[in-house]
N, C-alpha and C positions, 0 to 999 in steps of 0.2 A: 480619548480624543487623539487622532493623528498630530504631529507637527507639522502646521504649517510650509514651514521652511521647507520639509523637503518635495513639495510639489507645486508647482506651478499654478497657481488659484486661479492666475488669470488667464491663462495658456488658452483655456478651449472655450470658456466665455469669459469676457471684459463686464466684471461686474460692476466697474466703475460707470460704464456706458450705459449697461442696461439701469443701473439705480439714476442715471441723469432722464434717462429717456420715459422714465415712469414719472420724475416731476415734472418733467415738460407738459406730459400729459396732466397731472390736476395745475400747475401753472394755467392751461390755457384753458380748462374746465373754470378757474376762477376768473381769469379773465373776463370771458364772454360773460360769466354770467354780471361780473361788476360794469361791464358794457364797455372795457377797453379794447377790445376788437371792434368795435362798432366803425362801417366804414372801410378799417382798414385792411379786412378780412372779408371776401366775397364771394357768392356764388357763381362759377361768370356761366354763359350758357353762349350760343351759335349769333340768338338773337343779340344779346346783351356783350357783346365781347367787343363793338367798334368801340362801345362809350367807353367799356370798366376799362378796357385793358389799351388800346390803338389811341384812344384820346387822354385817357387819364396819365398815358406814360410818357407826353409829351411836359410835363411837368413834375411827375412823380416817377420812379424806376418801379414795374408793375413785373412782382416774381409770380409766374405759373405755378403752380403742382396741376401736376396732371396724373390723375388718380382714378381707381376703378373699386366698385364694392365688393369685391370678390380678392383684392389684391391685401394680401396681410401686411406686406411692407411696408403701405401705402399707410395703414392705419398705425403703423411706428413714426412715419416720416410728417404726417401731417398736423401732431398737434405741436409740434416742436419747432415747425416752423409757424403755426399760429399763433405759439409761445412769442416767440422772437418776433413776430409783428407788430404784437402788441407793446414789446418790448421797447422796437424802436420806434415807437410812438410814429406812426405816419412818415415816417422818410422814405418808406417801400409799400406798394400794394400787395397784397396776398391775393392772388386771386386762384379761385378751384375751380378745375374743371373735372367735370367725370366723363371720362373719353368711352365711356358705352354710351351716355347720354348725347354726345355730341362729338361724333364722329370725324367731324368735316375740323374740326380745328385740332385734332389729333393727326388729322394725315397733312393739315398745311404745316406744322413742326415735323413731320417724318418721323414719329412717336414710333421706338422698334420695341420697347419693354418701359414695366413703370414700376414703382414710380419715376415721373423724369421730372428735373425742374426746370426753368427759363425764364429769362427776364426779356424784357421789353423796354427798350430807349428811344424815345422819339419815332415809334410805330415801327423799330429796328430789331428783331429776334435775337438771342443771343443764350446758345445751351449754356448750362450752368452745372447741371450733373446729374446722373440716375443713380438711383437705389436709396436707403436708409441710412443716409448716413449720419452719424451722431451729431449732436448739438455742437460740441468742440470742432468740428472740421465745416458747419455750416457758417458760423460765425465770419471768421476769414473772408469766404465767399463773398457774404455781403457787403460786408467793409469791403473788398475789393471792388462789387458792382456799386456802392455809390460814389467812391474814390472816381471811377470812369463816368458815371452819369453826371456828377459834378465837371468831370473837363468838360461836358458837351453844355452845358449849363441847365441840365435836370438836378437840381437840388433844391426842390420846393420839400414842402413838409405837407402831407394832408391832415390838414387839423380837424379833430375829432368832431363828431354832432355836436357831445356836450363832454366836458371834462367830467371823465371818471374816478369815482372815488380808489384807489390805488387800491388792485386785488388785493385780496388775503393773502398772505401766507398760506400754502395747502397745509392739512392738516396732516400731521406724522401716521402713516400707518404700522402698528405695532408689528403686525406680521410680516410686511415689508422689511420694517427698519430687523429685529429678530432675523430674519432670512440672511438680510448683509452681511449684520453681524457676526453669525455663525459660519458663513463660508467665512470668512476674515480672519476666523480664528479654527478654522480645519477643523469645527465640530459637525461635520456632515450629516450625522443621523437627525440634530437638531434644525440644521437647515431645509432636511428633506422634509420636517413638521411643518414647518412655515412656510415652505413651499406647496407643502399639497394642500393649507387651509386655503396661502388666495388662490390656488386653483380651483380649489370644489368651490370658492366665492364666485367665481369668473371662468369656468370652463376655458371661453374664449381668449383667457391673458396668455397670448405666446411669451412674456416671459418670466412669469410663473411656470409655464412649465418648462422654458429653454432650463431654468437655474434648480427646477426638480433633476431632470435633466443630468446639468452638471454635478450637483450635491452627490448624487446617483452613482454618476460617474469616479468622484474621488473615493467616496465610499467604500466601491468594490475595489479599489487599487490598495487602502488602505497602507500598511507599512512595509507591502514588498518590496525586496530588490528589486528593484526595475532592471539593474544591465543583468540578471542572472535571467528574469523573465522576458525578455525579449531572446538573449540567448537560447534559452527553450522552445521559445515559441518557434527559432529558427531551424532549431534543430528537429523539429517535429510539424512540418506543415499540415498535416492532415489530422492534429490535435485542436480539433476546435475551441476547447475552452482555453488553451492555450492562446492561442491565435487572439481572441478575444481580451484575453487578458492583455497582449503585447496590444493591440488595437488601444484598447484604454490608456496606457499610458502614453503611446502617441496622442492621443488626444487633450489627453492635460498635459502635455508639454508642446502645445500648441502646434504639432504637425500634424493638420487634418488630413489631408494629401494621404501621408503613410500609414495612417488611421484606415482610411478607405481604403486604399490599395490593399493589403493587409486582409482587409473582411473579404473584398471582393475575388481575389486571389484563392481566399478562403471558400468563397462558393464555386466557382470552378472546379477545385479540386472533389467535392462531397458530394452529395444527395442526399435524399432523404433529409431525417432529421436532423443530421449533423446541418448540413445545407440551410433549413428554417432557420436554424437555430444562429446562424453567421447573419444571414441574411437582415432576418428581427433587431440582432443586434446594430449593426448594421445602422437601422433605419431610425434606431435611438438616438447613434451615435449623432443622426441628422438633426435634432432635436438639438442635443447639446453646440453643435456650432450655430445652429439656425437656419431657415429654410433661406433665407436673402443670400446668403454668403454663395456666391459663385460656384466653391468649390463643391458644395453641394449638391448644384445643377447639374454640375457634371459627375459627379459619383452617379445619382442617380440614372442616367446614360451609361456608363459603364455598367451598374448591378443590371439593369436592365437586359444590355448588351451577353453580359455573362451568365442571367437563366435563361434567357431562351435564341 
């Protein structure tokens, strides 16, 4: 087993974040199903958008997601804020929209990428923020939008159909909880097991495999010197495994940025197999920061940019 201490666990994925963002999800799984979404969480559509969102927000503060089926980050960002609806019990409306389904209220917000959020005040627009962002940083937000819907005097409460019996507690997932714990404690080969079980459960859980991913990552870095292997790697550009190796440790010490520059740099220089081989890794490394992260977007504009 590595020591912890000397690498940076949280550097290239925030396991704290991603272990929030996966209760949010059964948080709002239980919800709905114990009926405390009910109301406060809605479908809104083209037709249905004067009453749910323009009328309802002249008494209630009505937050947008504005989301698409095809968008991954969207399915990070939207049970976590269903979470939190239900949370605060009726002091904010949730309302969804799928901006492939209903185009015309995506181009009257000037919707440029999603996920985006928005609230609504007395039939007043008001961005709120794009992309996935964690439970810890949306909180804030809200208390900030009723704190102002309160000056204008929107501080009604939409009280529920019928009082629901108070969710569950979700239930501990062992492979989950196992995964945590073993990055926590720098046993990555055990991490990588309980990462690939909820994968092969759930193909589709991007972060089961962001934290294969990372596990992956610390793994092959294992107990190297780092400043002697970046050293080498500098001294030898056109030593791909090198190259890779220096890439990886940028990236669990949370310098994506130099990470990428690094592989990319990497594929310029090569061909052939050396080149795959930069490239592949490369597109892992995307994995481990995750596709939402900015920096990402643009790495893959440059790789692009530098095969052809």
């Amino acid at each position: 087993m590595s020591d912890p201490n000397n690498l940076n666990i949280r550097g290239a994925v925030d396991l704290g974040a991603v272990a929030a963002q996966r209760d949010a999800q059964q948080r709002a799984a239980a919800a709905a199903a114990s009926g405390a979404t009910a109301g406060v969480v809605r479908d809104v559509t083209e037709a249905t958008f004067e009453t749910d969102v323009m009328q309802q927000s002249l008494t209630v503060p009505v937050v947008l997601d504005l989301w698409a089926t095809w968008c991954q980050p969207c399915k990070t960002l939207s049970p976590v804020l269903e979470a939190l609806a239900a949370e605060y019990d009726g002091r904010f409306v949730l309302a969804k929209v799928d901006v492939d389904a209903n185009p015309q209220i995506a181009q009257a917000f000037q919707v440029q990428s999603i996920p985006s959020v928005f609230a609504v005040i007395q039939g007043q627009p008001l961005p709120l923020f794009q992309g996935a962002l964690p439970e810890s940083q949306i909180r804030p937000v809200l208390d900030a939008l009723l704190a102002e819907a309160a000056k204008v005097g929107v501080a009604g409460s939409l009280a529920p159909a019928e009082t629901p019996e108070p969710p569950a507690e979700p239930e501990p997932d062992p492979d989950a909880d196992a995964a945590y714990t073993a990055m926590e404690q720098g046993d990555w080969e055990a991490a990588r097991a309980a990462f690939e079980r909820l994968a092969a459960r759930d193909p589709g859980d991007e972060q089961a495999r962001a934290g294969l991913a990372a596990a992956s990552l610390y793994a092959r870095i294992g107990d190297v010197d780092r400043v002697a292997a970046v050293a080498a790697a500098d001294a030898a550009p056109t030593d791909v495994a090198q190259q890779i190796l220096a890439a990886d440790i940028a990236a669990a010490d949370g310098d994506a940025d130099a990470a990428f520059t690094r592989l990319i740099d990497t594929v310029r220089r090569t061909d052939g197999d050396d080149r795959a081989a930069a490239r592949e890794h490369l597109v892992e490394l995307f994995d481990v920061i995750g596709a939402a992260d900015p920096r990402v977007a643009k790495a893959r504009i440059a790789l692009a940019n530098a095969l052809f």
